[in-house]
Kinemage of the C-alpha trace (Angstrom):
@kinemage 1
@onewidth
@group {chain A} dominant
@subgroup {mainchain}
@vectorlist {calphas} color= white
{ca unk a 1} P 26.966 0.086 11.529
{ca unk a 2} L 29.716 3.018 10.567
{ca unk a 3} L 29.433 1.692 6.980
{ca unk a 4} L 25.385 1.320 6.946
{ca unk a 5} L 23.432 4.038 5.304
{ca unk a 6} L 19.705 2.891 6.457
{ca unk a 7} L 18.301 5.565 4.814
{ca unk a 8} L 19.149 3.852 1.260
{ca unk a 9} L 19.816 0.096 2.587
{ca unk a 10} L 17.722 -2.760 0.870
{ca unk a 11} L 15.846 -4.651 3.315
{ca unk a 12} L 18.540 -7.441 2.024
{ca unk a 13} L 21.522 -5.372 2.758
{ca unk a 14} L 19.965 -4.739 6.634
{ca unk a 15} L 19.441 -8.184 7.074
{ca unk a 16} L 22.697 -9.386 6.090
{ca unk a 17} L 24.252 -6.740 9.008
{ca unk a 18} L 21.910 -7.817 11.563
{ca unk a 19} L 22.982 -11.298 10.664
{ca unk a 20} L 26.703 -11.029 10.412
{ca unk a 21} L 26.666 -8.356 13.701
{ca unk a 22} L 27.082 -5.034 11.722
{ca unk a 23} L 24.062 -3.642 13.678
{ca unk a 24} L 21.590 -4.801 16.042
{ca unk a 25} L 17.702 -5.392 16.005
{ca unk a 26} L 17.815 -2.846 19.191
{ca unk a 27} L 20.298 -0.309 17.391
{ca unk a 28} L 17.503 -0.313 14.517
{ca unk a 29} L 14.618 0.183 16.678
{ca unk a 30} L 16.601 3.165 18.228
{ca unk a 31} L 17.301 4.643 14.556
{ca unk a 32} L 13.773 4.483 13.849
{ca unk a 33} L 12.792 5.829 17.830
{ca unk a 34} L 14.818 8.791 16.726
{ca unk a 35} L 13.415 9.687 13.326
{ca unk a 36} L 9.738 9.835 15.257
{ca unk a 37} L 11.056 11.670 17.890
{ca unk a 38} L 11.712 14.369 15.433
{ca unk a 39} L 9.512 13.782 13.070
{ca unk a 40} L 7.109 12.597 14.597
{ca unk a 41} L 4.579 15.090 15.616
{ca unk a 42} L 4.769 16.808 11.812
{ca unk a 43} L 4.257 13.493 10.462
{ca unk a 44} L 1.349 12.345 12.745
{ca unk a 45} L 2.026 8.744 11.201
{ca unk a 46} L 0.616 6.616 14.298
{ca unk a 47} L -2.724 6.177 15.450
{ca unk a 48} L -0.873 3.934 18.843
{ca unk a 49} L 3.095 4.313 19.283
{ca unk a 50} L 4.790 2.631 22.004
{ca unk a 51} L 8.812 2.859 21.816
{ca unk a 52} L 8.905 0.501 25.397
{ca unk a 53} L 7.234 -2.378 23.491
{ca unk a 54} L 8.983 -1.597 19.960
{ca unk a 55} L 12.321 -2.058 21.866
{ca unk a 56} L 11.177 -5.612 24.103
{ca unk a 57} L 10.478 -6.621 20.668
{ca unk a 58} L 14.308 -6.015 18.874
{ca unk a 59} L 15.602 -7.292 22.680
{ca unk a 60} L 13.661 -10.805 21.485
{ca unk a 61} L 15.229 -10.571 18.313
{ca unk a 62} L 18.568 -10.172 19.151
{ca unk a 63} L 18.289 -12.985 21.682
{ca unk a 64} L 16.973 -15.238 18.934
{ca unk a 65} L 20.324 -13.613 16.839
{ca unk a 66} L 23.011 -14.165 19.297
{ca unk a 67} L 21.483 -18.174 19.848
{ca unk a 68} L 22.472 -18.948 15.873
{ca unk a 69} L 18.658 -19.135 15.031
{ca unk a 70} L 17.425 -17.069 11.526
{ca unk a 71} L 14.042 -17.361 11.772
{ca unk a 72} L 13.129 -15.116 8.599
{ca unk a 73} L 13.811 -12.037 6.822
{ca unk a 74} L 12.021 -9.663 8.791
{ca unk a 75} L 13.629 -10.982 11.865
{ca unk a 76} L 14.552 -7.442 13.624
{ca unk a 77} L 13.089 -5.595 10.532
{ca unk a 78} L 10.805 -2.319 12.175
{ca unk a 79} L 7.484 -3.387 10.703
{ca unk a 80} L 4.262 -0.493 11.028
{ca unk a 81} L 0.799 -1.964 10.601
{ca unk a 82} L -2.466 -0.546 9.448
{ca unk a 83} L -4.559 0.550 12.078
{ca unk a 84} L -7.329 -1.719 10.467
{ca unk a 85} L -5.579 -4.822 11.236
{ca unk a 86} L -5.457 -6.547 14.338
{ca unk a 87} L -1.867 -6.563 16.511
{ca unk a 88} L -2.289 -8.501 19.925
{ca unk a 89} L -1.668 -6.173 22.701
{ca unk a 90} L -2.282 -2.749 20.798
{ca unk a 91} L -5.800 -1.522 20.890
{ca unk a 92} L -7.512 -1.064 17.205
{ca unk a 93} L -9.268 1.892 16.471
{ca unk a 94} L -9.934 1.495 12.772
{ca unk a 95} L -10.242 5.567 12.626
{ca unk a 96} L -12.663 5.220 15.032
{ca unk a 97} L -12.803 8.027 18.278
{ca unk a 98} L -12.695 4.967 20.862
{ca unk a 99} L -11.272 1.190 20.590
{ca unk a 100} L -13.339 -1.605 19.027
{ca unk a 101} L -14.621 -4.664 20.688
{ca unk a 102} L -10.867 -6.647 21.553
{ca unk a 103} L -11.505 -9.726 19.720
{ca unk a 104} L -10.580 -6.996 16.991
{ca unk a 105} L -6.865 -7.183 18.074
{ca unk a 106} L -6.694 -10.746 17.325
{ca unk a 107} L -3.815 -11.287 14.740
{ca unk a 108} L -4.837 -12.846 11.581
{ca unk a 109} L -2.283 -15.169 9.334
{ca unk a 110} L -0.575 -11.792 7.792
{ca unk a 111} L 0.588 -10.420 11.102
{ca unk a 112} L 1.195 -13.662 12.394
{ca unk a 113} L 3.905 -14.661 9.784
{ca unk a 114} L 5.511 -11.317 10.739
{ca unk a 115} L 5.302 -12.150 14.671
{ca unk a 116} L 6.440 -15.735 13.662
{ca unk a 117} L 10.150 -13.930 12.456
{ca unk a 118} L 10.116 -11.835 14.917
{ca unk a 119} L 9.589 -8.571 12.815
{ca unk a 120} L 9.745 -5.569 15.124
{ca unk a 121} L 6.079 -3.655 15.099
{ca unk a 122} L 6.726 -0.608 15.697
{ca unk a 123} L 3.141 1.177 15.708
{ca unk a 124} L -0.261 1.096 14.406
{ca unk a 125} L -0.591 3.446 11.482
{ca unk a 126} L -3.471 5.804 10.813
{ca unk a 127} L -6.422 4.782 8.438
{ca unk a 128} L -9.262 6.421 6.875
{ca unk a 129} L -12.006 5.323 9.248
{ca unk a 130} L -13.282 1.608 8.241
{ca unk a 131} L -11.114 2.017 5.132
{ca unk a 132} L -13.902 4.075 3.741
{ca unk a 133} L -11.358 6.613 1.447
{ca unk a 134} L -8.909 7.011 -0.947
{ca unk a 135} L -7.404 10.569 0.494
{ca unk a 136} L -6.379 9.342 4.136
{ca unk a 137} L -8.828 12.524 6.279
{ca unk a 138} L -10.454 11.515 9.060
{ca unk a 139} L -11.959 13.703 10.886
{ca unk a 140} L -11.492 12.127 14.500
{ca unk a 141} L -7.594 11.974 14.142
{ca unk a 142} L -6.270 14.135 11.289
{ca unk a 143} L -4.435 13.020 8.225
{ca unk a 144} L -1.131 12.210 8.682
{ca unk a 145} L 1.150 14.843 6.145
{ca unk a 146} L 2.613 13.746 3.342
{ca unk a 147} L 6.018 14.431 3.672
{ca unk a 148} L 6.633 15.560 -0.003
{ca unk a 149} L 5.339 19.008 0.640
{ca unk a 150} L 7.059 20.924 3.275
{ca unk a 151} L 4.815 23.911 3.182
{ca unk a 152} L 1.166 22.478 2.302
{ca unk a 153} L -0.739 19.792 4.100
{ca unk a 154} L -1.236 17.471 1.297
{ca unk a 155} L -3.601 14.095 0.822
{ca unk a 156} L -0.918 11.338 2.332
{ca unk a 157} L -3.587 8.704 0.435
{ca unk a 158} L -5.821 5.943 1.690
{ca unk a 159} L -7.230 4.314 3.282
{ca unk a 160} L -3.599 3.143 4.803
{ca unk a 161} L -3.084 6.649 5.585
{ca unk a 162} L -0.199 6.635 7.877
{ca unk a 163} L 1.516 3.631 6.285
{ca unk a 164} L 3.635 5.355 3.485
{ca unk a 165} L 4.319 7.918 5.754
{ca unk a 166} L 6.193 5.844 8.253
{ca unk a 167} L 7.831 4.650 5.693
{ca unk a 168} L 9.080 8.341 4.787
{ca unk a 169} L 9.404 9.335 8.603
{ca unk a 170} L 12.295 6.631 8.812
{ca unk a 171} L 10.104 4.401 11.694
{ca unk a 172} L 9.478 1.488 9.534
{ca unk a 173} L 10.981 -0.636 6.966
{ca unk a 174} L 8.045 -2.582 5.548
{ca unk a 175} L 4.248 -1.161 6.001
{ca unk a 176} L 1.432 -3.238 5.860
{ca unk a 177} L -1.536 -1.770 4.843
{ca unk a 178} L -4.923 -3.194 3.511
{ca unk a 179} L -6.574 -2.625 -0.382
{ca unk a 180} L -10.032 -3.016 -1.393
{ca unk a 181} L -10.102 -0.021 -4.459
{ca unk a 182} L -6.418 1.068 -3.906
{ca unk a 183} L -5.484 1.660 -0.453
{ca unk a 184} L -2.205 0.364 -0.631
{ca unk a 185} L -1.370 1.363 -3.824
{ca unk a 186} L -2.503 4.727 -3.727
{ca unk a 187} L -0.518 5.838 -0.180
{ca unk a 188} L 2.703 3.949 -1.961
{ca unk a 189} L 1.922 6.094 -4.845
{ca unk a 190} L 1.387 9.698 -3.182
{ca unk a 191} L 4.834 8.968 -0.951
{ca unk a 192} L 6.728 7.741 -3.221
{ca unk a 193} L 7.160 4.432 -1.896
{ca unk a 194} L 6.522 1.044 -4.124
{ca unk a 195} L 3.206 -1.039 -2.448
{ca unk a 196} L 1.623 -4.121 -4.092
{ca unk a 197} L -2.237 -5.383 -4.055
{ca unk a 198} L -1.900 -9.193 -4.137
{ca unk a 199} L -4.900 -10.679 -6.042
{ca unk a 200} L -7.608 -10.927 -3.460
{ca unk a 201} L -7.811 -14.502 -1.771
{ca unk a 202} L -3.849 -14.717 -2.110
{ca unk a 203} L -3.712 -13.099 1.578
{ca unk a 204} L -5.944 -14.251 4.309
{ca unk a 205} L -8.088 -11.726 5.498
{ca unk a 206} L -8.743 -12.572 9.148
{ca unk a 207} L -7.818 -9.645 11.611
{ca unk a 208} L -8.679 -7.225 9.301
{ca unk a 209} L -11.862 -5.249 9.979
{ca unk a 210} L -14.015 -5.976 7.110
{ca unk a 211} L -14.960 -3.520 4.151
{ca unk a 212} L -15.713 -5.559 1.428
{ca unk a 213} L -14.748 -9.713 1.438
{ca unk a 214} L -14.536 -9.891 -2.492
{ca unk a 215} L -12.144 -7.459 -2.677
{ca unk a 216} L -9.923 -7.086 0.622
{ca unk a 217} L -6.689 -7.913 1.257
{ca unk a 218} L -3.496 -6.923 3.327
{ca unk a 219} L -0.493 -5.586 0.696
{ca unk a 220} L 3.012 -4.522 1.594
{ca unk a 221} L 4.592 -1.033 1.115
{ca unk a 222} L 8.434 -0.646 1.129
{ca unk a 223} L 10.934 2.265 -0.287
{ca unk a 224} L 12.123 -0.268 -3.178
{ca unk a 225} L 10.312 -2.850 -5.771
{ca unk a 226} L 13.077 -4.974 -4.191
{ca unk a 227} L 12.498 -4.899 -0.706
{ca unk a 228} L 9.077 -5.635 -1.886
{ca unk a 229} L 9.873 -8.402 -3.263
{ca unk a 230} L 11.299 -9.934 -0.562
{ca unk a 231} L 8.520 -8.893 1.715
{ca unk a 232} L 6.321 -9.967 -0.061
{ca unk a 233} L 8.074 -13.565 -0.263
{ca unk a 234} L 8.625 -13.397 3.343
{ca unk a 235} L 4.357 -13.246 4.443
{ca unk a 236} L 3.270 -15.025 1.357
{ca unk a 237} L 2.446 -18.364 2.352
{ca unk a 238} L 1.738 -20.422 -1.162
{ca unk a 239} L 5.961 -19.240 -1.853
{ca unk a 240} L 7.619 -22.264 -0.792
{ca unk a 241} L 11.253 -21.552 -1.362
{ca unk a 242} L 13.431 -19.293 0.813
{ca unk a 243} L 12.234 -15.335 0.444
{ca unk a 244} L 16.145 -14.513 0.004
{ca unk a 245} L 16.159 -17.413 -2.953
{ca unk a 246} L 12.710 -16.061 -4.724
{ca unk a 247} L 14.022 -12.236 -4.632
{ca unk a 248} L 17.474 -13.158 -6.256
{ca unk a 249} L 15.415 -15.501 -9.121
{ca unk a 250} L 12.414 -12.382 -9.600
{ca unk a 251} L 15.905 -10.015 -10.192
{ca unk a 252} L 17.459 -12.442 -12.687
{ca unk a 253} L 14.994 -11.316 -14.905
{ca unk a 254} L 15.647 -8.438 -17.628
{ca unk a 255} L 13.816 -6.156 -19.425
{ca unk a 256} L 14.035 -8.075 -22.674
{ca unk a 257} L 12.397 -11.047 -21.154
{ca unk a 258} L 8.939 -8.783 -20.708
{ca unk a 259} L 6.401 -7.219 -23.433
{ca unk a 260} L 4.318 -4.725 -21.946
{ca unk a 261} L 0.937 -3.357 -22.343
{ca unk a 262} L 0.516 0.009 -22.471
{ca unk a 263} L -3.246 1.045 -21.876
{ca unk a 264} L -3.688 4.459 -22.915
{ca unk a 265} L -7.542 4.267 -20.790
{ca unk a 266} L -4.764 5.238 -17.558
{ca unk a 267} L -3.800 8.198 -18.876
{ca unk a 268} L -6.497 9.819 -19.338
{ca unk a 269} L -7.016 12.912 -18.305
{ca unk a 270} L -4.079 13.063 -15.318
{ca unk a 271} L -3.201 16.099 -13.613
{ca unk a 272} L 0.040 17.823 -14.798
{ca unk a 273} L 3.094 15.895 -15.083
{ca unk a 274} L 1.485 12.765 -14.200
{ca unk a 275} L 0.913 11.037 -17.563
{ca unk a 276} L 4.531 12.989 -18.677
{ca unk a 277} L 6.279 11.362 -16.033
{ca unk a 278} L 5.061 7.652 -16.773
{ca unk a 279} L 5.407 8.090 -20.190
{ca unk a 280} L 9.201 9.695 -19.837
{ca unk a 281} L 9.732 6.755 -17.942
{ca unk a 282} L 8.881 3.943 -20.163
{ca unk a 283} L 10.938 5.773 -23.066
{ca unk a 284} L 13.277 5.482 -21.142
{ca unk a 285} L 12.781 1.625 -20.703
{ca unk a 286} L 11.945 0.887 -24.239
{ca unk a 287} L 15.307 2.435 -24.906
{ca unk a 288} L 17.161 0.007 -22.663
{ca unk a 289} L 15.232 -3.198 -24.265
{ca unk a 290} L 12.007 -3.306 -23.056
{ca unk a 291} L 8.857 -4.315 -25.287
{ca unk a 292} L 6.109 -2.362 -25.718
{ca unk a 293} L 3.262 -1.647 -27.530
{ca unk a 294} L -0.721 -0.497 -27.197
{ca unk a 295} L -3.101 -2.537 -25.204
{ca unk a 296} L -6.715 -2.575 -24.521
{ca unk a 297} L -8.024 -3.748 -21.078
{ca unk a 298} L -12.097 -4.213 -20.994
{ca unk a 299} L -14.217 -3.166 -18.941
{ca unk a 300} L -12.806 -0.381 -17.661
{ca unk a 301} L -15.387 2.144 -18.247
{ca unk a 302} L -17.966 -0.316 -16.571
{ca unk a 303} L -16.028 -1.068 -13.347
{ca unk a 304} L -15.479 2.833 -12.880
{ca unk a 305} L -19.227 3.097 -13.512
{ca unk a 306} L -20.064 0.334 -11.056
{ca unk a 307} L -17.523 2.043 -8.086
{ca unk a 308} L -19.609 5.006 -9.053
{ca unk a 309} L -22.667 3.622 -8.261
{ca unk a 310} L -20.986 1.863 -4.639
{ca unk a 311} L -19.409 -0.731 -6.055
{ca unk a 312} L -19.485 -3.949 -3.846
{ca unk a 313} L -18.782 -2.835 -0.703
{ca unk a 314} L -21.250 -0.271 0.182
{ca unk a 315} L -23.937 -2.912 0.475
{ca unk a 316} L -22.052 -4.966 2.812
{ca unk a 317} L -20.502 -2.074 4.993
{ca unk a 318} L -23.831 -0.931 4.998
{ca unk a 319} L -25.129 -4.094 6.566
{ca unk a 320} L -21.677 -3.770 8.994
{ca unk a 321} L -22.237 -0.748 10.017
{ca unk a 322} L -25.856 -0.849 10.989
{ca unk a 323} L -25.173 -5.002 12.505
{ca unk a 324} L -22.043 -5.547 14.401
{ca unk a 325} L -20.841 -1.649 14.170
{ca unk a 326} L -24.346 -0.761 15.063
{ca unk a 327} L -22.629 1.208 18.454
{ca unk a 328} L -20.149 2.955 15.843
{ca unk a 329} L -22.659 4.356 13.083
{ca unk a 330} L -23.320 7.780 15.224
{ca unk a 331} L -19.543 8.262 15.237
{ca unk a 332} L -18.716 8.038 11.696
{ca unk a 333} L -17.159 10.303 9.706
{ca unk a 334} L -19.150 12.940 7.755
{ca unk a 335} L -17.123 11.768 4.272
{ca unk a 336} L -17.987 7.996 5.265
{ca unk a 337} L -21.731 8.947 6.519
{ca unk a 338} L -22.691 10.195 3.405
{ca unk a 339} L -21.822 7.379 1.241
{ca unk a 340} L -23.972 5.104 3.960
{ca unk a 341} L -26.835 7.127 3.597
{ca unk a 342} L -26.894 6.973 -0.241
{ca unk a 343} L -26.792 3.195 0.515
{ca unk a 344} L -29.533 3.249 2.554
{ca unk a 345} L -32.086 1.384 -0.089
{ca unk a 346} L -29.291 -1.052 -1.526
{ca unk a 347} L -31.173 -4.192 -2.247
{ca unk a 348} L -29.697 -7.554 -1.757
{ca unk a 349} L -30.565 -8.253 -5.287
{ca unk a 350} L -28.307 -5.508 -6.290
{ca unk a 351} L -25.408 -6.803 -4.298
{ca unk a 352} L -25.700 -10.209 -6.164
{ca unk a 353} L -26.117 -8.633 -9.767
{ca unk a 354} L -22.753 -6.964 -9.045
{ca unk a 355} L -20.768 -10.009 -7.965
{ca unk a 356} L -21.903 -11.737 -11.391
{ca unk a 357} L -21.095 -8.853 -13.086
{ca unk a 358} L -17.819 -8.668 -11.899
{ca unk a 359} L -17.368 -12.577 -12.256
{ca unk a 360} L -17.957 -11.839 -15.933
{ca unk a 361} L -15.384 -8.467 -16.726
{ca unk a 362} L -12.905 -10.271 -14.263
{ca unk a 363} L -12.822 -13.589 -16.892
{ca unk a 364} L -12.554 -10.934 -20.056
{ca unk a 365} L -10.244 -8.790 -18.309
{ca unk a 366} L -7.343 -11.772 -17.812
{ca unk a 367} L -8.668 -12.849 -20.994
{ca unk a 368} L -7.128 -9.745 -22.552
{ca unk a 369} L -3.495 -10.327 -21.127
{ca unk a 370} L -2.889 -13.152 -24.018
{ca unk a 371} L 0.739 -11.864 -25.853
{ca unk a 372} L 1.459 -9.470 -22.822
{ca unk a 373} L 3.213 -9.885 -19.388
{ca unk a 374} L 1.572 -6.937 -17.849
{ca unk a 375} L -0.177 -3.688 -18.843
{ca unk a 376} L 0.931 -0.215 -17.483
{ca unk a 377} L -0.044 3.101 -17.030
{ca unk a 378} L -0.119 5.933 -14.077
{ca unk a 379} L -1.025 4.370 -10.608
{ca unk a 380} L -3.031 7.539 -9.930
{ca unk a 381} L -4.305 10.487 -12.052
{ca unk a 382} L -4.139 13.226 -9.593
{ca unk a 383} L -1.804 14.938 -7.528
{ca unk a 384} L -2.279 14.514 -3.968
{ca unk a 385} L -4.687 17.295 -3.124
{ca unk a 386} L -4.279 20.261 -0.079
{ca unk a 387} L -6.192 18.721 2.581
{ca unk a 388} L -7.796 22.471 2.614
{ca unk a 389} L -8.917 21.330 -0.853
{ca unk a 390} L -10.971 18.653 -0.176
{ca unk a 391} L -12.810 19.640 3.445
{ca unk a 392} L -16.232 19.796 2.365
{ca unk a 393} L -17.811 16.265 1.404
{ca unk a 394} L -18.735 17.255 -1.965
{ca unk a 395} L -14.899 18.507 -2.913
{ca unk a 396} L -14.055 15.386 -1.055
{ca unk a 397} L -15.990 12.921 -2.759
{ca unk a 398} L -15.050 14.429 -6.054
{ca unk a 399} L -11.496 13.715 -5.431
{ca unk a 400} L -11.753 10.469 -4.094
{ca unk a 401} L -14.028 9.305 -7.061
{ca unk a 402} L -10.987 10.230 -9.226
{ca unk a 403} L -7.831 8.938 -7.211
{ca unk a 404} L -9.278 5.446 -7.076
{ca unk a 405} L -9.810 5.663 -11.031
{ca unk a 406} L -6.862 3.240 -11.915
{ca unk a 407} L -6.827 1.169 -8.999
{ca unk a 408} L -10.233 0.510 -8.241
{ca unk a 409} L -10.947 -0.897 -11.628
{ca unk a 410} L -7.381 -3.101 -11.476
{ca unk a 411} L -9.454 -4.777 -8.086
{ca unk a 412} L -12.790 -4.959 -9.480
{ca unk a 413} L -11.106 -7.299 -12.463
{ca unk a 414} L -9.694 -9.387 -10.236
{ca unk a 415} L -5.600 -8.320 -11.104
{ca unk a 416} L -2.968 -7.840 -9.093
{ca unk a 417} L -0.649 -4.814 -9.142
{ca unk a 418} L 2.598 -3.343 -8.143
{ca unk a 419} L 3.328 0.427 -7.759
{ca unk a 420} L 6.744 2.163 -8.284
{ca unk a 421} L 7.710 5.759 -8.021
{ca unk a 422} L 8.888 6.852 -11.345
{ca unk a 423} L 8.874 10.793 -11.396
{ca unk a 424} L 7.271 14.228 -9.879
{ca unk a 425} L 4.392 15.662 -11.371
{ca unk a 426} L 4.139 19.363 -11.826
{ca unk a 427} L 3.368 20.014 -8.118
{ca unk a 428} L 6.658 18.143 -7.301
{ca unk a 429} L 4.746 15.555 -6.115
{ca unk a 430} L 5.630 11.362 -6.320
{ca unk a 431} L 3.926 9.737 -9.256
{ca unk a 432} L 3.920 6.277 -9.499
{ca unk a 433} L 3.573 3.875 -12.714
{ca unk a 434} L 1.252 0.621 -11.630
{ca unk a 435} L 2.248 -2.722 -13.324
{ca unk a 436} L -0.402 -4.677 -13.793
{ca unk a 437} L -0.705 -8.312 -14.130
{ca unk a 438} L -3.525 -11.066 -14.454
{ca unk a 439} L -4.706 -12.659 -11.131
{ca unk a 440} L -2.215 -14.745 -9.218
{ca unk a 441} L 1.063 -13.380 -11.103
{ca unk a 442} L 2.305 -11.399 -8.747
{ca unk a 443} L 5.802 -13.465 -9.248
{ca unk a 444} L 5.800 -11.784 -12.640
{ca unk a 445} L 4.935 -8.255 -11.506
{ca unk a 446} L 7.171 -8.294 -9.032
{ca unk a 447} L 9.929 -9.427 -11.126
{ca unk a 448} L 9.086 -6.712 -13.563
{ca unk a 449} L 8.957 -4.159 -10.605
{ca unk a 450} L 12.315 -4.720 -10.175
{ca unk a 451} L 13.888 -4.769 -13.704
{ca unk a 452} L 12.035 -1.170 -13.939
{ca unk a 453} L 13.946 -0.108 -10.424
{ca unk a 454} L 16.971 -1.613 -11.723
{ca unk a 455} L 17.025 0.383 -14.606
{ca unk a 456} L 15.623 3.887 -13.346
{ca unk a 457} L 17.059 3.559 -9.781
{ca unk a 458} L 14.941 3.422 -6.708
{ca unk a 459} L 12.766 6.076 -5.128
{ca unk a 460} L 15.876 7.568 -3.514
{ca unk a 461} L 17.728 7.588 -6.667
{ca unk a 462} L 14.952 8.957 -8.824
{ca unk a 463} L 12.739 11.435 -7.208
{ca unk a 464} L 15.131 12.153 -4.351
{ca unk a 465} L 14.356 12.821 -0.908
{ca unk a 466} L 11.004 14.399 0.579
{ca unk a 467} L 11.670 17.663 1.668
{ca unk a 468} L 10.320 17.527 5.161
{ca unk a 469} L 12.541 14.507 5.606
{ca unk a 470} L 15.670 16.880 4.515
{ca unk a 471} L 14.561 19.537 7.343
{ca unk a 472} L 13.852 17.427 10.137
């Protein structure tokens, strides 16, 4: 353990020392104990912590260790999960003030490949309530902070609010969060962290509390393309080969084997030192052997347009809410109230129209990937705002409308996407360049992912280390 920096160790590099007895499942629980213990409380990561079961879980691990058995790569790995997704034995809030109904912890095929190799949990992370946000506020339990401004209370992103900031805090490893317009990507994004929406359908979505079925899905968060690569390889259940084996063959890949898209629609507009940053960035690609050139993705403008106007889920949260959630609809969140209300004539009709509609950009959109291997551009436009910013529901859904800009319309097209922290904006805030791919090639944009790492250097490497993590 002497010669193991966890702070910068791959998720590969951990594994191999809890496998050849360099450190213990239980002596990483206890690193990551410690960083909440001080940390904690400024990083108000967790909606439910409990250090008694996170350590009965690395005991199991280590037993399973020290009888020869490997059961997977997340074996002893500290794992935090979305508060939106069920974990047997920890109560689910889903941002809510009290607990939902407890067939709501039941663990769905995404948590249950992580139980299977006896990942370590170590908490349930905050979330936006219902998933309803892109900035991470809720008004029942805070936002956690985003630990890249020591002396404002920035947006940590949503709707996985607290799941890039465990990942900052030092209590996790791997974060599992859920995306429906961008709420993995955009928490990866505003922390600095890399996170990855698999095309929707790729992930099972049972045990996650519904927002919108054509468009949900869990997605991993890590500090490194790498270790989401292997992550990702490690829950994905149509990978057949060994995770360890499909990480080393996505890394064999180089720059020159890729030609890139670059779609100038993402980079419209940004905040400071947003579109500067991306764009330094892939100079600085292009100038190691990496193809690019201009791209057009269609439809764009029309999916933003249709998010605008509720996109699919706020007809079938609508009919959540007021069914099922009927008991929960007095305690929701002014930011998510609003949005119901607005929803409160949605015809059925409407809801169908969209789904055709979407059906039809989705076929155009992969269409438009013929001569390219992915298209690029900023993950987000905006710098994470001061939670002081954005406290009235107007400022707040004015800010939220433009976060989800370049994710929302990578979901509604039916892509999948990887995020990777490339530089600091203006604010010195992360900014992350999304990869985006056609539906069902996440292989390919995770294997880019990590030929852009390998070339810029990880998050650590890059953009350093958040400053409240360097004072606490």
């Amino acid at each position: 353990m002497a010669n193991l920096d966890i702070d910068t160790a791959s998720l590969e590099t951990i594994g191999d020392a809890l496998r050849d007895g360099g450190i213990s499942a239980m002596a990483l629980a206890e690193w990551a104990i410690d960083n909440h213990e001080r940390r904690g409380e400024a990083f108000h990561a967790y909606k439910t912590w409990d250090p008694d079961k996170f350590r009965s879980q690395a005991v199991a691990a280590d037993g399973v260790f020290a009888a020869g058995v490997d059961l997977g790569p997340l074996q002893g790995i500290p794992v935090s999960v979305k508060d939106l997704i069920g974990v047997s034995g920890y109560p689910i809030f889903a941002g809510c003030p009290r607990p939902l109904p407890e067939k709501w912890q039941a663990e769905g095929p995404v948590v249950a490949a992580i139980r299977h190799q006896l990942g370590v949990i170590s908490g349930k992370s905050h979330t936006v309530q219902f998933a309803f946000g892109g900035m991470g506020v809720n008004q029942h339990w805070g936002a956690p902070r985003n630990p890249w401004d020591a002396k404002e209370h920035r947006a940590p992103g949503g709707s996985s609010s607290g799941a890039g900031v465990t990942l900052g805090e030092g209590s996790a490893l791997l974060a599992i969060g859920s995306d429906t317009a961008g709420s993995v990507r955009i928490p990866a994004s505003m922390t600095g962290n890399a996170g990855m929406r698999p095309t929707a359908g790729r992930w099972s979505t049972a045990g996650i509390v519904p927002l919108s079925s054509p468009l949900d899905t869990a997605g991993p968060l890590t500090r490194t393309a790498a270790d989401l690569a292997l992550a990702f390889a490690a829950i994905d259940p149509l990978i057949d080969e060994d995770a360890r084996a499909f990480t080393q063959r996505q890394r064999n890949a180089t720059l020159a084997d890729f030609r890139i898209g670059v779609c100038d629609w993402f980079f419209e507009d940004c905040d400071p030192g947003i579109a500067e940053g991306v764009k330094a960035a892939l100079d600085e690609l292009s100038q190691q052997g990496l193809r690019t050139s201009p791209a057009t993705l269609p439809h764009l403008d029309a999916a933003t347009e249709m998010f605008g106007k509720g996109g699919l889920h706020i007809g079938e949260f609508t009919n959540f809410i007021n069914g099922e959630m009927a008991d929960y609809r007095d305690d929701l969140d002014p930011t998510v109230a609003i949005r119901i209300r607005e929803a409160a004539t949605f015809p059925a009709s409407e809801h169908i129209e969209r789904l055709n509609m979407m059906d039809r950009m989705a076929l155009e959109a992969n269409a438009a990937f013929a001569g390219f291997h992915a298209m690029v551009g900023p993950t987000l436009p905006l710098t994470p705002p001061k939670i002081a910013d954005i406290e009235s529901s107007e400022a707040h859904l004015a800010a939220n409308f433009f976060c989800v800009r370049n994710t929302n319309t990578v979901s509604l097209l039916k892509l999948c996407a990887v995020t990777i922290p490339v530089a600091l904006d203006a604010a010195g805030m992360p900014v992350g360049l999304q990869i985006v791919c056609p539906g069902g090639q996440e292989e390919t944009a995770l294997a880019i992912a990590m030929a852009f790492e390998r070339t810029l250097g990880t998050s650590h490497e890059r953009i350093g280390v958040p400053p409240m993590c360097a004072a606490l």
